[in-house]
C-alpha positions, 0 to 999 in steps of 0.5 A: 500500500505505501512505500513507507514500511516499517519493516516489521513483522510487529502486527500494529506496524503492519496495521499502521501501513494501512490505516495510518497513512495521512487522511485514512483515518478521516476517509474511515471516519467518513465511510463509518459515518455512512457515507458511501458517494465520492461526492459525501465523503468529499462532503466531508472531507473539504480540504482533502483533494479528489485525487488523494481521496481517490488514491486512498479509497483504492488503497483500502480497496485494495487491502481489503478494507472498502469494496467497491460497488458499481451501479446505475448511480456511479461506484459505492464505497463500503467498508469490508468486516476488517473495515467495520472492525476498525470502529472500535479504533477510530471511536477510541481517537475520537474520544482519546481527541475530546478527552486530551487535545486543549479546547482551544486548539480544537476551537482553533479549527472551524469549517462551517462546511464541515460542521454543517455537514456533521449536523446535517447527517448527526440529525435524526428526527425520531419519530420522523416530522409529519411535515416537512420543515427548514431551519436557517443557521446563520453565521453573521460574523462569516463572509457572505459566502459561508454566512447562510446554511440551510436544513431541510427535513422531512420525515426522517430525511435532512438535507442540507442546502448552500443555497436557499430552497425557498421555503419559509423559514420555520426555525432560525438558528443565529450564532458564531461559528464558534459557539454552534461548533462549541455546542455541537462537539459538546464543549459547551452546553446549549442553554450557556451560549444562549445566556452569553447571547452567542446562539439564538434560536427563533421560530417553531417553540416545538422545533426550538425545543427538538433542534436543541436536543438535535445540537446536543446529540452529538457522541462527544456530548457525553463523552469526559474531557480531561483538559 
């Protein structure tokens, strides 16, 4: 898979080769996450260029950890049984991250893509919204180009939009891009950035109340932080 052997018969030098590699943990990450178009794990993964995704999907292809599925709609990447074995080992960095790297430094790291695209796909309306319903975040302090998100959601299904679907707006969520990503990664609590009047929400009380729960949900809402 990579020239960058280690040379040892050591079974985690051998699973480093794989699974270590710059950019497969996230591609991991993402796949786990459920995503299997090019295009989402892009989504993603914005930084990552499309050739290096490329070249990383077909490594994990070809040691076993993706397969690949051709249909109709373009290839399908899914994660193996050895792929879905490596959950218990992303989870654990995502959680060794929360518990140890300094808040400000992972508050140091904001992508509204990116945080958008986690919400989008974090959000499970449960039991689904018997109509559909579109919340706005905006981001005041952004550029014009990154201040306005918006999630669509009907049913159980969300959909995220760059650009405005033209519905009414049930539910406005305005903040900084710091303190929804705060909120969303659980290092900071909803009601606390609301009383320091850094996130506002307007709209539907009964989609205010649900939204709340949704922002709160995330993994690392509950997991222990050590720094």
């Amino acid at each position: 898979m990579t020239n960058m052997s280690y040379g040892q018969f050591c079974p985690l030098a051998m699973a480093a080769e794989i699974i270590c590699t710059r950019w497969t943990p996230l591609v991991l990450r993402e796949l786990l996450c459920g995503s299997t178009r090019f295009n989402d794990l892009r989504r993603g993964l914005p930084k990552m260029s499309p050739a290096l995704l490329s070249r990383r999907l077909k490594e994990l292809e070809e040691t076993g950890v993706v397969e690949v599925r051709r249909g109709d709609g373009g290839p399908e990447y899914r994660l193996t049984a050895a792929g879905q074995d490596l959950r218990p080992f992303v989870e654990a960095m995502m959680l060794w991250g929360h518990a140890w790297v300094d808040k400000e430094v992972t508050l140091g790291q904001l992508d509204p893509s990116l945080l958008m695209w986690d919400i989008r796909r974090g959000i499970r309306p449960d039991p689904p919204l018997p109509a559909r319903r579109t919340v706005q975040f905006l981001y005041p302090e952004l550029s014009q180009a990154d201040r306005n998100w918006w999630l669509v959601l009907e049913g159980s299904d969300v959909e995220l939009c760059r650009v405005d679907p033209g519905n009414d707006i049930d539910l406005l969520v305005t903040g900084s891009l710091r303190s929804v990503t705060s909120v969303w990664m659980g290092l900071s609590r909803l009601q606390q950035e609301m009383a320091a009047r850094k996130v506002q929400i307007d709209g539907d009380p009964v989609l205010a109340r649900a939204m709340g729960r949704w922002l709160e949900s995330h993994p690392m809402n509950k997991a222990p932080r050590r720094v």
